[in-house]
Structure formats: C-alpha cells, structure tokens
C-alpha positions as CSV (number, residue, x, y, z in Angstrom):
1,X,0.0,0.0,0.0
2,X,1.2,3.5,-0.9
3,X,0.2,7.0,-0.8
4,X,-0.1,10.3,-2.6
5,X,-0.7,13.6,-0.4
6,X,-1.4,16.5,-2.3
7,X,-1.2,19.6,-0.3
8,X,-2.8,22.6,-2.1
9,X,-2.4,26.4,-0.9
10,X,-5.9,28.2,-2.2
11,X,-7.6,31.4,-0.5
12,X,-10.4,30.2,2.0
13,X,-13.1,31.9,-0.3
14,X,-11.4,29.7,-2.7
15,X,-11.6,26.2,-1.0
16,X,-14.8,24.9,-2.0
17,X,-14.0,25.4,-5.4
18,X,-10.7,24.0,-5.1
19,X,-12.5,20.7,-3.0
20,X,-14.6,20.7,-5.9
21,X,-12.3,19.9,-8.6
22,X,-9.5,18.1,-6.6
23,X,-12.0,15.8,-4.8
24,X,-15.9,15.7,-5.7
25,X,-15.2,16.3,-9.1
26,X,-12.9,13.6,-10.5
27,X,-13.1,11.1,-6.7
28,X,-14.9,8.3,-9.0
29,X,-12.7,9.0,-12.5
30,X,-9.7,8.7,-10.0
31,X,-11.5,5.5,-8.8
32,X,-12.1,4.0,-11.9
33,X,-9.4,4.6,-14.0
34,X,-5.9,5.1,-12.4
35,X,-3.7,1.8,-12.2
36,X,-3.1,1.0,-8.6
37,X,-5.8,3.5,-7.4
38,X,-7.5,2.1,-4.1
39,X,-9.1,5.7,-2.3
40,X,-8.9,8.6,-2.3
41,X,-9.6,11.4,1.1
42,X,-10.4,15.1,1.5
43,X,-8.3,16.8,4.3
44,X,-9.2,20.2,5.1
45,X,-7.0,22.5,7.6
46,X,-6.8,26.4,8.2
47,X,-3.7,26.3,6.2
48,X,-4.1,24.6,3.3
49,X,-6.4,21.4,1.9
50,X,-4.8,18.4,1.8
51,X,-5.9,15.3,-1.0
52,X,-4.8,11.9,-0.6
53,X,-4.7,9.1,-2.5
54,X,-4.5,5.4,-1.8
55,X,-2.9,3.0,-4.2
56,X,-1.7,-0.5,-4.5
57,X,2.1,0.2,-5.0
58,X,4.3,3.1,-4.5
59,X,4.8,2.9,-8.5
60,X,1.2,3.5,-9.6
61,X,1.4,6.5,-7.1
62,X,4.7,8.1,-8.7
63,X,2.4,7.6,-12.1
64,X,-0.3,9.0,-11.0
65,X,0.5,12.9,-11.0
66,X,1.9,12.3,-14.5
67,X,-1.7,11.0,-15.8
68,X,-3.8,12.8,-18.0
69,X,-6.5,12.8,-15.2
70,X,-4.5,14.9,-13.5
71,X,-2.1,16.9,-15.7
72,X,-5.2,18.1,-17.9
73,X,-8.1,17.7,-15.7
74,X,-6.9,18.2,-12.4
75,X,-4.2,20.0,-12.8
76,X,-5.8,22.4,-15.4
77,X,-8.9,22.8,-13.5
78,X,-7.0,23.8,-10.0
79,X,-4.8,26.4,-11.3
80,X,-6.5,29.4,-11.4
81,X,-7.5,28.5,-7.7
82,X,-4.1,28.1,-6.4
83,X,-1.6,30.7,-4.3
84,X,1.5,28.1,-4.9
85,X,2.3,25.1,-6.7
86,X,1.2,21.8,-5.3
87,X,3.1,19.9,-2.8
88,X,3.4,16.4,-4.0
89,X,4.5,13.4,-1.5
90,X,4.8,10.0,-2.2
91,X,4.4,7.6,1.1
92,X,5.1,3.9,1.0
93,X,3.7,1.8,4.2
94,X,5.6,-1.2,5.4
C-alpha cells in the first residue's frame, strides 16, 4: 500500500471550489481509472487542503501525478484557484 498527499495552498473563499475539482469532481474518474488507485480522502485545515490518494504500489502512485486525469483535468482545473504550486508526496507503508 502506498500513498499520494497532495497539499494545495488556495484562499479560504477559494476552498470549495478547489475541494470541488480536486475531490468531488474527479473522486470516481480517479477510482475507476488510475492503475493501482485504491481511495482517495479530503483533508481540510486552516492552512491549506490536503488530498490523498490510496494505491496498491508506490509505483502507480509516482504515475499518477503524470496522468492525464491529473495533468489536464486536475491540474488544469486547480490552477487558477491556487496561491503556490502543489506539494506532492509519495508515502510507502511497510
């Protein structure tokens, strides 16, 4: 089991937009159609929303940023919502 933390910095007046996209949005795409993909969590703090992902191996997560899902859907749909870029880290569990 692996996982994929996304850590986004967006305005709070910005946040349910940003939840929308990163997590309501494309939850069940993610689901269905990313190799490995197993959940998939929406972490909210004062600071910054958090976004992560479950997968089978530490692999399919290092794929998964790289995915069209997320470079044109995601990604594309995020970015005019976001104060930095995305924090990306890649957990294994043992």
């Amino acid at each position: 089991m692996a996982y994929l933390e996304i850590t986004l910095q967006v305005d709070l007046a910005d946040r349910v937009a940003a939840a929308g996209v990163m997590y309501e949005k494309y939850k069940q795409p993610f689901l269905d159609t990313v190799p490995g993909a197993t959940s998939k969590e929406l972490l909210v703090r004062d600071e910054d929303v958090q976004v992560l992902h479950g997968f089978r191996t530490v692999a399919d997560a290092k794929a998964y940023p790289a995915s069209d899902l997320f470079t044109r859907d995601v990604a594309g749909g995020l970015s005019p919502l976001l104060k930095a870029a995305p924090e990306v880290r890649v957990y294994d569990t043992v």
